[in-house]
C-alpha positions in Angstrom: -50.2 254.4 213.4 -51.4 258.0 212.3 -53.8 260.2 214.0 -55.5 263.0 211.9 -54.8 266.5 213.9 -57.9 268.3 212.8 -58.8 271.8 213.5 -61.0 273.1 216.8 -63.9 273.7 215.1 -63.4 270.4 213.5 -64.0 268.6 216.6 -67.5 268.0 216.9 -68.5 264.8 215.1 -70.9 264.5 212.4 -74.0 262.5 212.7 -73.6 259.5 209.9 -76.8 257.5 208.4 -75.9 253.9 208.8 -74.9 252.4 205.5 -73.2 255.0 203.9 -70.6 254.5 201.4 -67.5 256.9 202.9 -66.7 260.2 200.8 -64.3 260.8 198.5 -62.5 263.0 201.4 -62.9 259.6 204.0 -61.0 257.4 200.7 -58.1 259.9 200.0 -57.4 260.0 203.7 -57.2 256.3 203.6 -54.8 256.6 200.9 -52.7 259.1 202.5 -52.3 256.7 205.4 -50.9 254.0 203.8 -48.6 256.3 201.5 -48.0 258.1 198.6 -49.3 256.9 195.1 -51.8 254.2 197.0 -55.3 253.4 195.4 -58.8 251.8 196.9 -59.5 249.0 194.8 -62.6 248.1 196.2 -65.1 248.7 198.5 -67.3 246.2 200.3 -70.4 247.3 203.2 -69.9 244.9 206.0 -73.0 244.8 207.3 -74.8 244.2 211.0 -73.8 247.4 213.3 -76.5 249.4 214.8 -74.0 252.0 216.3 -70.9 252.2 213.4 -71.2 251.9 209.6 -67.9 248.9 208.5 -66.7 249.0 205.3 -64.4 246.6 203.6 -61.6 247.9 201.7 -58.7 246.6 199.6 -56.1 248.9 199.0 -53.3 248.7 196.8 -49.9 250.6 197.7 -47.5 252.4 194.7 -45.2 249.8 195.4 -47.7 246.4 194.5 -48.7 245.4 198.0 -52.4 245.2 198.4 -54.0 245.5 201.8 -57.6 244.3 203.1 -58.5 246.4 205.5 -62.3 247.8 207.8 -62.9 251.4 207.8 -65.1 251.4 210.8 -67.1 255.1 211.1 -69.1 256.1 213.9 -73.0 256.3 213.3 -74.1 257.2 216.6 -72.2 259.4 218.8 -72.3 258.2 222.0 -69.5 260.3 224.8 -69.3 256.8 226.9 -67.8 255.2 223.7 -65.7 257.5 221.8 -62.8 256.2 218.8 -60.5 256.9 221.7 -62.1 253.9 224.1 -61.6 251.1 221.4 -57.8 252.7 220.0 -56.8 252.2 224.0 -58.5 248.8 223.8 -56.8 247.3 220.8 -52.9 249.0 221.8 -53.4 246.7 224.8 -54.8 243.7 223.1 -51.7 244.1 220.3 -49.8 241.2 222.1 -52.8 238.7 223.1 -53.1 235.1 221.4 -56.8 235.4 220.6 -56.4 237.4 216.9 -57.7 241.1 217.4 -57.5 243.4 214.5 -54.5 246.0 214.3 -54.7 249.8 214.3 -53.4 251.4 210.9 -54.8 254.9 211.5 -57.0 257.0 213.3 -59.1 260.0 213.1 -61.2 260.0 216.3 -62.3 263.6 215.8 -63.7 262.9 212.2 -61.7 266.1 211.1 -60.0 264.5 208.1 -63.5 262.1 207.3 -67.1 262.1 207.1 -67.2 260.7 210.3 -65.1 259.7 213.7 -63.0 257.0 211.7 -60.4 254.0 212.6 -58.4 251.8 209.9 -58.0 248.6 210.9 -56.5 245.4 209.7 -59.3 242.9 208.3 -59.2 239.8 210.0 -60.1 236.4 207.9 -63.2 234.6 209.0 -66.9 235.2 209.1 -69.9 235.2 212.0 -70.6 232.0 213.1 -73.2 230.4 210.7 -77.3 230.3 212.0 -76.5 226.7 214.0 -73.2 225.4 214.4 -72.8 221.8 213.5 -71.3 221.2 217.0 -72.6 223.7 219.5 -70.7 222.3 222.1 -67.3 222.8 220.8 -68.4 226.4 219.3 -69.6 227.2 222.9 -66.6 225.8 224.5 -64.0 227.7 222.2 -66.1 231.0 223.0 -65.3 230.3 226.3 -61.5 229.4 226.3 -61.2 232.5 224.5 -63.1 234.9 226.9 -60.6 233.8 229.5 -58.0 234.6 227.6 -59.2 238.6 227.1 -60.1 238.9 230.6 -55.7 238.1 231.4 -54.9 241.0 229.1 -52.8 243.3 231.1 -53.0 246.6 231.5 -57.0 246.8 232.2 -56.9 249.7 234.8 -56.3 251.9 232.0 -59.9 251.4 230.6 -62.4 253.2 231.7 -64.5 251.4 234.4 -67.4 249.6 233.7 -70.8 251.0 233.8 -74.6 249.5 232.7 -75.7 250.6 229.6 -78.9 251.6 231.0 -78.8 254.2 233.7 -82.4 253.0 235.4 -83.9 256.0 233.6 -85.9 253.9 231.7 -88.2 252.1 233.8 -90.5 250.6 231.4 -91.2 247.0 230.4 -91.0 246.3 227.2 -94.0 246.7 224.8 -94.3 242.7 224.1 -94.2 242.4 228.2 -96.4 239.1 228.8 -95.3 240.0 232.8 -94.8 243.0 233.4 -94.3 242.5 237.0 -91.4 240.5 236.7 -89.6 243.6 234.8 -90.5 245.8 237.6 -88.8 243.3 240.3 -85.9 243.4 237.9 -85.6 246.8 237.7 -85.9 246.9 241.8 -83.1 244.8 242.5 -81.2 246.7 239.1 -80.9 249.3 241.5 -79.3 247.4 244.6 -75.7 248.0 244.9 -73.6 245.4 242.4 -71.9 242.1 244.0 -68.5 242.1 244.6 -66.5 241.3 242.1 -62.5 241.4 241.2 -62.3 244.0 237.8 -60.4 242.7 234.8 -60.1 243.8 231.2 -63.6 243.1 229.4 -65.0 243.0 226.2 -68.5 244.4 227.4 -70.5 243.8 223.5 -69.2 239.6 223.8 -71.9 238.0 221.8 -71.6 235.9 218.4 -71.5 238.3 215.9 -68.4 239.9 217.1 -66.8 236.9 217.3 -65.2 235.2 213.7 -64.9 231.8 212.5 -63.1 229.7 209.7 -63.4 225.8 209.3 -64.9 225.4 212.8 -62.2 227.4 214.8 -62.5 230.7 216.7 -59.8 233.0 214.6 -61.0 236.5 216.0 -63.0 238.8 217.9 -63.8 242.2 217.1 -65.9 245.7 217.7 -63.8 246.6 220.8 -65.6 250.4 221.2 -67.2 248.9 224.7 -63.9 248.1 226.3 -64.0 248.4 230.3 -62.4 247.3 233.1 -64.8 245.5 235.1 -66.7 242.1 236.2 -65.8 239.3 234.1 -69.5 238.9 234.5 -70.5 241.1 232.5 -69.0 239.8 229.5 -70.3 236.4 230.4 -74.2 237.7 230.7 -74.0 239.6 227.6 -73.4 236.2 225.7 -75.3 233.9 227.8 -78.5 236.9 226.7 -77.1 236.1 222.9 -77.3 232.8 222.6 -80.6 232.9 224.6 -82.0 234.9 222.1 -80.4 233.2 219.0 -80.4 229.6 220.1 -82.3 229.2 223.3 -82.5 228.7 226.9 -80.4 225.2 226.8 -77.3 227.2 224.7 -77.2 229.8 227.2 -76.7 227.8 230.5 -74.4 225.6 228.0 -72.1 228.7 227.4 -72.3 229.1 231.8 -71.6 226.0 232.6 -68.4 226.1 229.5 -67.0 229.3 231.1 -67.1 228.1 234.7 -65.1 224.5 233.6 -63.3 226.8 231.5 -62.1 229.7 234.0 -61.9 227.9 237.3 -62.9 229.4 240.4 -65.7 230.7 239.1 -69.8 231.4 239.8 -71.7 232.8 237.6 -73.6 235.6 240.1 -77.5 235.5 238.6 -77.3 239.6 238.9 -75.3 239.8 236.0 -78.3 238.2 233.5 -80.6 240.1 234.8 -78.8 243.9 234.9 -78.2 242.2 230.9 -82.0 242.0 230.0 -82.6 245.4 231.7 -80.0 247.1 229.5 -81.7 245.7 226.4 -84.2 247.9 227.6 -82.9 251.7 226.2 -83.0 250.5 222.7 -87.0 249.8 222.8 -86.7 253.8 223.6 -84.9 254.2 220.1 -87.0 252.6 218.1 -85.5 249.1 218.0 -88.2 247.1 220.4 -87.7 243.6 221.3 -89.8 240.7 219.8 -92.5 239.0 221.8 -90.2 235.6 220.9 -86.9 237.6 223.1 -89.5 239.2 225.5 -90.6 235.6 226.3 -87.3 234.5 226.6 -85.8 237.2 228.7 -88.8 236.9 231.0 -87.9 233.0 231.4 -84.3 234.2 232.1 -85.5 237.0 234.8 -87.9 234.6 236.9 -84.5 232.3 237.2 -82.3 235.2 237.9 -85.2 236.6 240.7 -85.7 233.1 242.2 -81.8 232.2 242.5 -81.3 236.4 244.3 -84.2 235.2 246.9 -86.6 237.8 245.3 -89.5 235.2 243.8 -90.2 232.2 246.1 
């Protein structure tokens, strides 16, 4: 792996508008990683992120061998999830079964590119198509293959888990049809968490970071949220997914998967609801919620509220 050493006043990242093709400075650093006399052949946008700007690149090396590899840039600068966060996550994840991608180069400080940068191996696959043939089994393999991040090793050197939003925001959202059931949420948001046992976690598990070839799970990827935490979490954030993409009956089908799955396991109804209340921050930057995932959050609050003891 190389790491750019940039200068100190080199340090403080650049703000990048999603999208952008990288610079002619981002492309010869690429080249310089993988050696002397190496060209970019081609360039693909990969598209999807809110918070990093993907790229597809093929490179060919002096000596023939061609490469397909992500440039993944930073868009928004956020300090709880620097470069740093997702290069520790993938060093631990280099030995897991479940395919992860590989770490070629890195240039967290964005000294040597237009932006915080990582070069990654490209994993084969694609996002799992609008509706699965057999939900079921697509459900079931998302499952078996959560299990298997939350036994990496090493966990307790990621940073520790923490919601995504801070209860500054105490708004419902602007589709609200019951306002009053956001406020409850955000009450009991605020009581301390359950107990829980912290493992290694994904934290941003939902479809699209998850990659798919003639049926079968062969990746997951966009490790920048890494934590060590509730395994919880990780199940919430795609139960709220599928909720949103597929519907109430896919989301308690991905529960009920996970707990046949793992073993020993109960879903704790805290964890959905401290997941629709972090939705929450990104109505504040401009990306509200539509009155279809409003409804559908609101469904999955009243459950969550009545199964805590808070609605009768």
């Amino acid at each position: 792996m190389t790491t750019a050493n940039a200068p100190l006043d080199t340090q403080i990242p650049r703000a990048l508008p999603l999208g952008r093709p990288p610079s002619e400075a981002t492309l010869r650093w690429v080249c310089e990683c993988l050696g002397p006399g190496s060209a970019v052949q081609a360039i693909r946008p990969i598209t999807g992120g809110t918070s990093h700007t993907n790229h597809s690149l093929l490179v060919e090396t002096r000596s023939g061998a061609r490469h397909r590899l992500v440039l993944r840039r930073w868009t928004e600068w956020d300090g709880d999830f620097p470069p740093e966060r997702e290069i520790a996550a993938l060093a631990l994840l280099a030995g897991c079964e479940i395919p992860t991608p590989q770490l070629i180069a890195a240039d967290p400080s964005g000294g040597r590119c237009d932006a915080p940068a990582l070069l990654i191996t490209r994993l084969p696959g694609h996002p799992p198509r609008p509706m699965p043939e057999d939900l079921s089994e697509y459900l079931i393999q998302l499952a078996a293959a959560l299990v298997t991040l939350h036994d990496v090793k090493g966990g307790t050197t990621m940073p520790p888990y923490t919601p995504h939003n801070r209860l500054q925001i105490r708004q419902p959202p602007f589709h609200a049809r019951n306002p009053g059931i956001w406020d409850k949420a955000l009450e009991v948001a605020t009581d301390p968490q359950p107990a829980f046992t912290p493992h290694f976690i994904h934290r941003d598990y939902h479809p699209d970071n998850s990659l798919w070839a003639c049926g079968r799970l062969c990746g997951v990827v966009d490790w920048d949220r890494a934590s060590y935490g509730p395994i919880g979490v990780d199940v919430a954030h795609m139960r709220c997914s599928l909720l949103l993409r597929y519907g109430r009956e896919a989301a308690d089908a991905f529960g009920a998967a996970f707990e046949q799955v793992r073993g020993n396991y109960d879903h704790h109804p805290y964890w959905d609801l401290r997941c629709a209340v972090d939705l929450l921050p990104a109505e504040e930057r401009g990306r509200p919620l539509s009155a279809t995932a409003v409804e559908r959050l609101e469904g999955l609050l009243e459950s969550s509220l009545t199964d805590l003891g808070v609605l009768g």
